[in-house]
Every structure is written in structure tokens, then in C-alpha cells.
C-alpha positions as CSV (number, residue, x, y, z in Angstrom):
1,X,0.0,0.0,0.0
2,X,1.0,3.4,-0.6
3,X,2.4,5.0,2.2
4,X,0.5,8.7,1.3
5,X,-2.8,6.7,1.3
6,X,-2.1,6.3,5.0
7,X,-2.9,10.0,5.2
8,X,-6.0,10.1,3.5
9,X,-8.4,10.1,6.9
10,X,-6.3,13.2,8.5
11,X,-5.9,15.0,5.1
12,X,-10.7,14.4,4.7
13,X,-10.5,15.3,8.3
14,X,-8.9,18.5,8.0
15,X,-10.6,19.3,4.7
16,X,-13.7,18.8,6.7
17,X,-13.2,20.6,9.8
18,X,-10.6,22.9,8.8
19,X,-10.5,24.2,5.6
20,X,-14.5,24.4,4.7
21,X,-15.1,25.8,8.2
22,X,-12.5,28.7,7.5
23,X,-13.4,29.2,3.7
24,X,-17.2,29.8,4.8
25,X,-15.9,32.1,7.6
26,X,-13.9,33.9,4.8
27,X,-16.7,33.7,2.3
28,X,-19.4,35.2,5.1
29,X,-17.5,37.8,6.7
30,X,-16.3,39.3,3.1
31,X,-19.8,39.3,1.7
32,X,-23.3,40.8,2.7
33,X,-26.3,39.2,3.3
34,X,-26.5,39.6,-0.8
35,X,-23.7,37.7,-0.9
36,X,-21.6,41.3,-2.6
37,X,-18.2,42.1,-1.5
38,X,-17.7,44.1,1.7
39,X,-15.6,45.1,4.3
40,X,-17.9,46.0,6.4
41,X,-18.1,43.2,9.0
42,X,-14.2,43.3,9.3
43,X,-14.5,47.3,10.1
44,X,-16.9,46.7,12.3
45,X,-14.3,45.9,15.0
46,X,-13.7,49.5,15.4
47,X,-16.7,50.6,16.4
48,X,-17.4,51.2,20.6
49,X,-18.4,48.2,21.2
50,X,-16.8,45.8,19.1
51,X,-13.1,47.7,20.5
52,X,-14.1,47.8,23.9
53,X,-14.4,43.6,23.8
54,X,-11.5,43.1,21.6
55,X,-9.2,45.0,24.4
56,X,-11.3,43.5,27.5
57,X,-10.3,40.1,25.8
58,X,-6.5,41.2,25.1
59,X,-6.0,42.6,28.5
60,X,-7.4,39.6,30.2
61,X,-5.6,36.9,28.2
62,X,-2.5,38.5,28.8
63,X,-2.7,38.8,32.2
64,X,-4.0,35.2,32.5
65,X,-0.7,34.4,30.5
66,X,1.6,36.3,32.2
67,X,0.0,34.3,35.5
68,X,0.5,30.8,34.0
69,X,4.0,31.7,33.0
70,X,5.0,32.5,36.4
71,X,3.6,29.8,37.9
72,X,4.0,27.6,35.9
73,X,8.0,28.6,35.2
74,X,9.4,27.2,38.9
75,X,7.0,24.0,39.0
76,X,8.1,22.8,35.7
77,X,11.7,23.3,37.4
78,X,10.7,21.5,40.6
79,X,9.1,18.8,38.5
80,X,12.5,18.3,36.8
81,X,14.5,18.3,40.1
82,X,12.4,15.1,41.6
83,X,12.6,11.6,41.2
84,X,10.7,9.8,38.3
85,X,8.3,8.6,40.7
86,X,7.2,11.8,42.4
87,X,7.5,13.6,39.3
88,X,5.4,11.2,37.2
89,X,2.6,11.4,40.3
90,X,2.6,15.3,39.8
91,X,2.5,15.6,36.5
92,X,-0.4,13.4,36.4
93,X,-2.4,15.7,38.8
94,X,-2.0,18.4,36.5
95,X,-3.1,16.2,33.6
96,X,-6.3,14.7,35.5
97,X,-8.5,17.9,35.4
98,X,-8.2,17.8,31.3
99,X,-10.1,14.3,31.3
100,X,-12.7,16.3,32.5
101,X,-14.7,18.5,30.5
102,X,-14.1,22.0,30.0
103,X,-17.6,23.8,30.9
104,X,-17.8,21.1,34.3
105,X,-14.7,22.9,35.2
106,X,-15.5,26.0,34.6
107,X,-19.1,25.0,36.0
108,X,-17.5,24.1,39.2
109,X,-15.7,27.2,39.9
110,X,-19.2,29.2,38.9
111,X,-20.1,27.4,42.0
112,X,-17.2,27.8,44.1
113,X,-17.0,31.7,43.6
114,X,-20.7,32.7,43.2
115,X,-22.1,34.5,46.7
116,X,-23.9,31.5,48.3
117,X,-21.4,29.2,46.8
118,X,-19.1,27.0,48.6
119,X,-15.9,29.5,49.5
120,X,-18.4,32.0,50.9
121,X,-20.8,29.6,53.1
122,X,-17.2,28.2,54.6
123,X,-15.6,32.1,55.2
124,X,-19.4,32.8,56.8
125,X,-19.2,30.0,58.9
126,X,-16.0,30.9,60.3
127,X,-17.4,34.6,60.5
128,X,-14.8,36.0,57.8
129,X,-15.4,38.6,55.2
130,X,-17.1,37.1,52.0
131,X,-15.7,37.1,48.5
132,X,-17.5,38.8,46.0
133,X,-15.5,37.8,42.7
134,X,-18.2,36.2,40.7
135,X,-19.0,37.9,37.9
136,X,-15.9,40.3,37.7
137,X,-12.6,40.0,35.3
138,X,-10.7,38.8,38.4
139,X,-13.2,35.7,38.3
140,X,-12.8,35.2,34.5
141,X,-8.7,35.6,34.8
142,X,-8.9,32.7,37.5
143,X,-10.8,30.4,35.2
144,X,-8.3,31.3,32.2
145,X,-5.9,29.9,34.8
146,X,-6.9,27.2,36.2
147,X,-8.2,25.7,32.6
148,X,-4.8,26.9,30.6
149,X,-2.0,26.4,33.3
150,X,-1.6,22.7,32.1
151,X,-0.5,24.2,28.9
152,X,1.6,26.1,29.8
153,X,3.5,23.5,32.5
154,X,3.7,20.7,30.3
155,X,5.9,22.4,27.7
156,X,8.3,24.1,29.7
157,X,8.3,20.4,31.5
158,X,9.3,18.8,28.5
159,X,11.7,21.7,27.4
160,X,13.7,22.1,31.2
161,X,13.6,18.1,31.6
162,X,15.9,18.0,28.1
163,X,18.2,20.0,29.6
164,X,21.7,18.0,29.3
165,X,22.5,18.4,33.1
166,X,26.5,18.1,32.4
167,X,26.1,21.6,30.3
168,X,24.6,22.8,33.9
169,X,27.1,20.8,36.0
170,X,29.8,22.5,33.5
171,X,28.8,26.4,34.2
172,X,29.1,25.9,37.7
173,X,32.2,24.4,37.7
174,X,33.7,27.6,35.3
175,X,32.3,29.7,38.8
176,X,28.8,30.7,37.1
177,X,26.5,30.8,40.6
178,X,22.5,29.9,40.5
179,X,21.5,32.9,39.0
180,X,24.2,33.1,36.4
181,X,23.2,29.5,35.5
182,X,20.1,30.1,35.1
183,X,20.2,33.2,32.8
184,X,23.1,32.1,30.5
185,X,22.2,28.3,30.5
186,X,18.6,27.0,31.7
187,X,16.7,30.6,30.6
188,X,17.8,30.6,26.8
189,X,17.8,27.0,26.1
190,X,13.8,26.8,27.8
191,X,12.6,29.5,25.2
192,X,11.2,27.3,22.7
193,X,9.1,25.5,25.6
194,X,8.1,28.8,26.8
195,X,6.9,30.3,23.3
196,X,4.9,27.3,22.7
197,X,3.2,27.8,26.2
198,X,2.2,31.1,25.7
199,X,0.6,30.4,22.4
200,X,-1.0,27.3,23.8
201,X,-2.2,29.6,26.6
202,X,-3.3,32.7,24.6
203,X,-5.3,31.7,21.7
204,X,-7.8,29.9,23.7
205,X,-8.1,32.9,26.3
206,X,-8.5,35.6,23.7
207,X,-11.2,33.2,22.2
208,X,-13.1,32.2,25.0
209,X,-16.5,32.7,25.8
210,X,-17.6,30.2,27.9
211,X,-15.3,31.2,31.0
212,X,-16.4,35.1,30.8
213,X,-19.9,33.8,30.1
214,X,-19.6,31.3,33.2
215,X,-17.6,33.8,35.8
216,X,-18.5,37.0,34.2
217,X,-22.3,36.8,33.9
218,X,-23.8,39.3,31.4
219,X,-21.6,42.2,33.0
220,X,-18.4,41.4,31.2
221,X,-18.4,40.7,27.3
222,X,-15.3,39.3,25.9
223,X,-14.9,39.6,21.6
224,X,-15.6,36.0,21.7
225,X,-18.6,36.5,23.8
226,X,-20.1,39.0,20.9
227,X,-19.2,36.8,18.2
228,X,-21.0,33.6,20.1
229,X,-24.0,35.9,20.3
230,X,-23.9,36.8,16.1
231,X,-23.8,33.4,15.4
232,X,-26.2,32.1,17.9
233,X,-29.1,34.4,19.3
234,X,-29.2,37.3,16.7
235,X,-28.0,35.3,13.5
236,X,-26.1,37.9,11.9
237,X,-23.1,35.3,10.1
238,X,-21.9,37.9,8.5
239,X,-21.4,40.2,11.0
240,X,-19.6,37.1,13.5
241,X,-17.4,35.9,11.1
242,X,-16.3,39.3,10.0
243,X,-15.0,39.7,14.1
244,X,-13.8,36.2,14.0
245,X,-11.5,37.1,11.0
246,X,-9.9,40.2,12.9
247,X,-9.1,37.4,15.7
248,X,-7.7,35.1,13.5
249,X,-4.9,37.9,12.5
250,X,-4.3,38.2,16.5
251,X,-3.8,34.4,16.6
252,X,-1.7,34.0,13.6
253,X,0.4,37.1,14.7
254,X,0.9,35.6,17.9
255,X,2.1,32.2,16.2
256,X,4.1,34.1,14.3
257,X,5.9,35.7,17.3
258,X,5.9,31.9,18.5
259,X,8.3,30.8,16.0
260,X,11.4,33.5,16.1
261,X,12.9,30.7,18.3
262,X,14.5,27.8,16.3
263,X,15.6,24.3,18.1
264,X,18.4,25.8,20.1
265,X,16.1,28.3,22.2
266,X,17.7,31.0,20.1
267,X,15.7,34.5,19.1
268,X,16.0,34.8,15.3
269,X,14.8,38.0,13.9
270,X,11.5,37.7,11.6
């Protein structure tokens, strides 16, 4: 058998999935509802609205990916420090909450955060001040987190853990201290683990819309919250894939930015 017919399944699978979903996006959000050529829907990200989601969403994915990244930096480094044993026991309670699904998760910290919810009847029983987080971006910045720190730890894991340890083991004995180490040898070499987290981490939290639907209750609209709306309660196609196509440059420009580091961890200029 011919080893490119081996192929055929993922090539109708992406053809399916992929590349009609994104021609009709294209095809809708460059047309009206005449089907003639406009740029309307595309513009229509400038207008109060339409801005004031697109930043909402940008601000809170980057903070929710600068949050991961710190976290998520000195665990992968612990994780590579222990044994096999405790390190494959860890690693695996960071992979359990993705057998679950997504909107349970999310679910259960709408019911961990809301007022009556379980955080607040415990800090009432103990006669402690209540939390009132639900429905605000710092609720919808913990969900990003909790649901996208895997994704970021799990890279940088498999990055830091590649590290040949004689190269360390070498620095130090040439008088480089921790810190030294760390910035000349472990930092540089860990960048290609750390791009790919980031972009594993941001594109779904600029996308979003079930976490700032979940957390932020009608208060807070996210760009992915308006463009869930076009599509679903006012049926405006157009209109939503003409926003989804001004995201999709965000996401490609942040895979762009992903790949100015080659195999080596090295910064090459685009």
C-alpha cells in the first residue's frame, strides 16, 4: 500500500473541519447578506463596542498568561528536580482535570465563587469577610488559569527536563553561581518550551467565551462573547465571522511571534 494513502483520513479530516469551516468564515465575513463584497463586517471591529471587547479580551488573556508563565516557570523546574516517581505522580495531577470536561470545570468554579457558593458559606461559617468575585474580570482571569495552566507546564516540563545536566554541571564548575546558571544556560535554552506555552495559553483565552460567560455573567463581554452571540441568538453570520476574521490575524500574529525561536532556544529576527 502506498504509504501517502495512509494520510487520506487526516488529510478528509482536516478538509472537513478545517479548511471548509474557515473558507465559509472567509466567504461570510467578506460578503453581505447579498452575498456582494464588503468590508464592512471586518470594520466593524472598530466601532465602541466591538473595541471595547477586543481589548477587555487582550487585557485579560495577557494577564492570564503572564500568571501561568509564572507559575507555571518554577513547577516545571521542581518537576524536573524530583525523582521519576514523584515527578510522574505530579504531572499526572496536572493532567487529570483535562479528562474532564471544559464547561464542568469552569461550572465548578461558577459554584465555588458565586455568593452563596461554597468559599463564601465556609468564610461565613468561620465569621470571615465574603468574597464577592463572581461575575468580575478577576473571576474570569482565574478560570483562564486554572483551565490553561496545564498548557503552559507541560511544555516548559518537556523543554527544562531536556536540559543535558553536564552543560549545567559545566557552568558551575567555570564559577557561574545559580543565578548566572540560570540566565546564560537553563533561561535561553527553555525558550522554545516557553513560546509554545504562551501560544497554547493565549489563543484559547483571547477566544473564549464560555469562561467570561460562566464567571463574568452578562456584565463582562469578551470579543468572543459578541461573536457567540452573532452566530447564535441574533443570526447575523456575517457580521460574526467578519470579528472572527480580525481574531484570527491576532492568533496568527501571535504564532508568528511563537516561532522567532529555532531548536536551540535562540531568538531569530522575523
Amino acid at each position: 500500500m502506498n504509504k501517502k494513502m495512509l494520510s487520506a483520513p487526516f488529510l478528509f479530516w482536516s478538509a472537513l473541519f478545517i479548511i471548509i469551516p474557515l473558507c465559509m468564515v472567509f466567504y461570510y465575513g467578506l460578503t453581505d447578506k447579498n452575498g456582494a463584497f464588503t468590508l464592512e463586517n471586518v470594520m466593524a471591529i472598530a466601532t465602541p463596542e466591538h473595541s471595547k471587547a477586543l481589548w477587555e479580551a487582550l487585557k485579560l488573556s495577557v494577564i492570564s498568561t503572564i500568571i501561568c508563565l509564572l507559575l507555571a516557570y518554577p513547577l516545571a523546574m521542581i518537576l524536573c528536580n524530583l525523582n521519576v516517581n514523584q515527578n510522574s505522580f505530579i504531572i499526572m495531577i496536572f493532567v487529570l482535570p483535562m479528562w474532564m470536561n471544559f464547561l464542568l470545570r469552569t461550572l465548578a468554579w461558577q459554584t465555588l465563587l458565586e455568593k452563596t457558593g461554597v468559599i463564601n458559606s465556609v468564610l461565613g461559617f468561620f465569621h470571615l469577610p465574603t468574597l464577592n468575585i463572581i461575575n468580575t474580570p478577576s473571576a474570569i482571569v482565574l478560570g483562564m488559569v486554572y483551565n490553561f495552566l496545564p498548557f503552559m507546564v507541560l511544555p516548559l516540563y518537556n523543554v527544562l527536563v531536556k536540559i543535558d545536566r553536564n552543560v549545567i554541571n559545566a557552568a558551575r564548575d567555570l564559577g557561574a553561581n545559580e543565578l548566572q546558571t540560570f540566565m546564560k544556560i537553563i533561561f535561553p535554552l527553555s525558550l522554545p518550551g516557553m513560546f509554545s506555552g504562551i501560544t497554547m495559553v493565549f489563543v484559547p483565552a483571547l477566544t473564549t467565551f464560555v469562561i467570561s460567560k460562566m464567571l463574568g455573567g452578562s456584565k463582562i463581554l469578551l470579543i468572543g462573547n459578541i461573536i457567540e452571540q452573532e452566530f447564535t441568538q441574533t443570526g447575523n453570520w456575517n457580521l460574526g465571522s467578519g470579528l472572527s476574521i480580525v481574531l484570527m490575524l491576532f492568533i496568527i500574529f501571535n504564532m508568528v511571534i511563537s516561532t522567532v525561536t529555532d531548536k536551540d532556544g535562540e531568538v531569530n529576527a522575523l
